[in-house]
C-alpha positions as a Markdown table, in Angstrom:
| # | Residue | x | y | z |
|---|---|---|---|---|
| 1 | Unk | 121.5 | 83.2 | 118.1 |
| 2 | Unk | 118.1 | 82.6 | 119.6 |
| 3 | Unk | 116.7 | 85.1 | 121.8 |
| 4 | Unk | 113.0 | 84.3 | 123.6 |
| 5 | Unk | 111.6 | 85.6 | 126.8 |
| 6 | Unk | 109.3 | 84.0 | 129.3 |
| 7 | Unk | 106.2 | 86.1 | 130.0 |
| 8 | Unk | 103.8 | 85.7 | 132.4 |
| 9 | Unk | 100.4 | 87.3 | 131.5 |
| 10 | Unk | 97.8 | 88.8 | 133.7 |
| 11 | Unk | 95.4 | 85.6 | 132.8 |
| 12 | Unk | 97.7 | 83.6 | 134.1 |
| 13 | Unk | 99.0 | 82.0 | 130.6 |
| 14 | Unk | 102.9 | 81.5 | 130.6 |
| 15 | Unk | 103.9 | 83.1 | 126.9 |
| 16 | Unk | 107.1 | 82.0 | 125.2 |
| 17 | Unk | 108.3 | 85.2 | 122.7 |
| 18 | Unk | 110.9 | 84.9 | 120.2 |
| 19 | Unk | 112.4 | 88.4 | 120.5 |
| 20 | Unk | 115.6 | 87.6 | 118.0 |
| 21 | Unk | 114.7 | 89.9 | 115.5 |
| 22 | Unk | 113.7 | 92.5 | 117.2 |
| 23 | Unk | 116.6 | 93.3 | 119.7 |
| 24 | Unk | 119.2 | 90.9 | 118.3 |
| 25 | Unk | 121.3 | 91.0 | 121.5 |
| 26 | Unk | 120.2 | 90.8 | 125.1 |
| 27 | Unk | 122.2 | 91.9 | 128.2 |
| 28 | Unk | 120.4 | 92.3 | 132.2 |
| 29 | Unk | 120.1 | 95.7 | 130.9 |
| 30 | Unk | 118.1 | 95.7 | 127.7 |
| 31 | Unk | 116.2 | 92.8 | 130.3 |
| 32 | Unk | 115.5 | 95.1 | 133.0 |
| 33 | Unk | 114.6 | 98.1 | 130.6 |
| 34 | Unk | 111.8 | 95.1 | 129.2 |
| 35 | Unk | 110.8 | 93.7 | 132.3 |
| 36 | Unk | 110.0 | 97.2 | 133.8 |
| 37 | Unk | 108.0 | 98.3 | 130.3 |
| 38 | Unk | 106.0 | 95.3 | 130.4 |
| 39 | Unk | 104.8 | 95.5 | 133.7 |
| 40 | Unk | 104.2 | 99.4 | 133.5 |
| 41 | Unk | 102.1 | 98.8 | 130.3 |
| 42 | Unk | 99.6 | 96.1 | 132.3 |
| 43 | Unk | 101.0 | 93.0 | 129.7 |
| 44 | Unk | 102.7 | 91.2 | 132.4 |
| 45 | Unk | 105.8 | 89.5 | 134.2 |
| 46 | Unk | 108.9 | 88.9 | 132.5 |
| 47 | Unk | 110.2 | 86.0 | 134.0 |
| 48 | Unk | 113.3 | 85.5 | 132.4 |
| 49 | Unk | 115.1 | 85.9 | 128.8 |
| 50 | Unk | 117.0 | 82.7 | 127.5 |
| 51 | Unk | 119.5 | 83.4 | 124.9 |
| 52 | Unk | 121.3 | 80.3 | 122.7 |
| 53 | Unk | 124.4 | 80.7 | 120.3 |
| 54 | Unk | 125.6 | 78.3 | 118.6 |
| 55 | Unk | 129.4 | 78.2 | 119.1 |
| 56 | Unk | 132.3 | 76.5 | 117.2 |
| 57 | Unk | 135.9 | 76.1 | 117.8 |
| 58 | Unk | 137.3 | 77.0 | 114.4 |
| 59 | Unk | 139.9 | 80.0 | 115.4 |
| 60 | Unk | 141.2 | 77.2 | 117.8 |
| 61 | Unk | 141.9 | 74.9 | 114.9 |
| 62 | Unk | 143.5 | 77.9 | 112.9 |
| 63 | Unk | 145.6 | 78.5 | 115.9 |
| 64 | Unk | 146.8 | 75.2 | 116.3 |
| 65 | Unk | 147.1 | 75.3 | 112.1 |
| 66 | Unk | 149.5 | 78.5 | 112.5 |
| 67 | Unk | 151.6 | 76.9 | 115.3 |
| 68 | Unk | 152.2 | 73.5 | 113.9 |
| 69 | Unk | 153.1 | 74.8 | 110.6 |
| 70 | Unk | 154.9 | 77.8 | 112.1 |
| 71 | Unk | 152.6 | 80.5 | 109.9 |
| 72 | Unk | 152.7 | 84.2 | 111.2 |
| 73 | Unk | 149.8 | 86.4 | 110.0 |
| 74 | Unk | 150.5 | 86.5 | 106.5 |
| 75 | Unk | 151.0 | 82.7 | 106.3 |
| 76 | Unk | 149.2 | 80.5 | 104.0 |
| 77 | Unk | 145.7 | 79.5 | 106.6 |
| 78 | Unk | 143.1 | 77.4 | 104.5 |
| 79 | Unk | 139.9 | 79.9 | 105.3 |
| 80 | Unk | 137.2 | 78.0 | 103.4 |
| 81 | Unk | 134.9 | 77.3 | 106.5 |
| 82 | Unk | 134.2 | 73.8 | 104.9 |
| 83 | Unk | 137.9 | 72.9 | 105.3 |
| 84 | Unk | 137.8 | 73.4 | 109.2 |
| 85 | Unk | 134.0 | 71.4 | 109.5 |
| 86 | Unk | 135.7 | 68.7 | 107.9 |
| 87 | Unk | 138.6 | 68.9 | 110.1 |
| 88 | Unk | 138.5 | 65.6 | 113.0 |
| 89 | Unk | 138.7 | 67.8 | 116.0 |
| 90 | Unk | 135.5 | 70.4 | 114.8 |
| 91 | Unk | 132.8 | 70.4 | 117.2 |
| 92 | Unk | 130.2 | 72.6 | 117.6 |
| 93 | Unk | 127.6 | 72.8 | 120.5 |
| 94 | Unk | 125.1 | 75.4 | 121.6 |
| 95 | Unk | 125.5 | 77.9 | 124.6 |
| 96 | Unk | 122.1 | 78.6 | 126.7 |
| 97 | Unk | 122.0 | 81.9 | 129.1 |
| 98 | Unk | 119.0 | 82.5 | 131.5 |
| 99 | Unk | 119.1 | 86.1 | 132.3 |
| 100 | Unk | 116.6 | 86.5 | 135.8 |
């Protein structure tokens, strides 16, 4: 997960801030909480927060595993994650959120 925020500052320079580290999750909440400190501290406007993750559909392949070979939870499910990236129908992709 990638985490950056758009800043506005009071020179008029557009700042992009990779904030992963430090909050390591963001919600309109944790944005509005930042948005408000930023501006109350004189550093400038938040614009908006952009958030990736990187999203894969492995439990869908297990799922389909478990029905087609009929395994219940203490079946036999191959759970080496290189098993499933080799697998034909593994994709991956990224998911991008604009929080405003």
């Amino acid at each position: 997960m990638k985490i950056t925020l758009n800043i506005t500052r009071p020179n008029g320079e557009t700042e992009i801030l990779n904030v992963t580290e430090k909050f390591g999750h963001m919600n309109q909440s944790i944005f509005n909480k930042i948005k408000e400190s930023t501006k109350n501290a004189g550093k400038g406007i938040v614009n908006s927060a952009e958030i990736k993750k990187e999203k894969t559909n492995i439990n869908q392949l297990v799922r389909e595993y478990n029905n087609l070979h009929n395994e219940g939870a203490e079946g036999y499910v191959p759970d080496a994650i290189e098993y499933w990236k080799a697998h034909k129908n593994y994709k991956e992709w990224e998911e991008t959120t604009i929080i405003k």
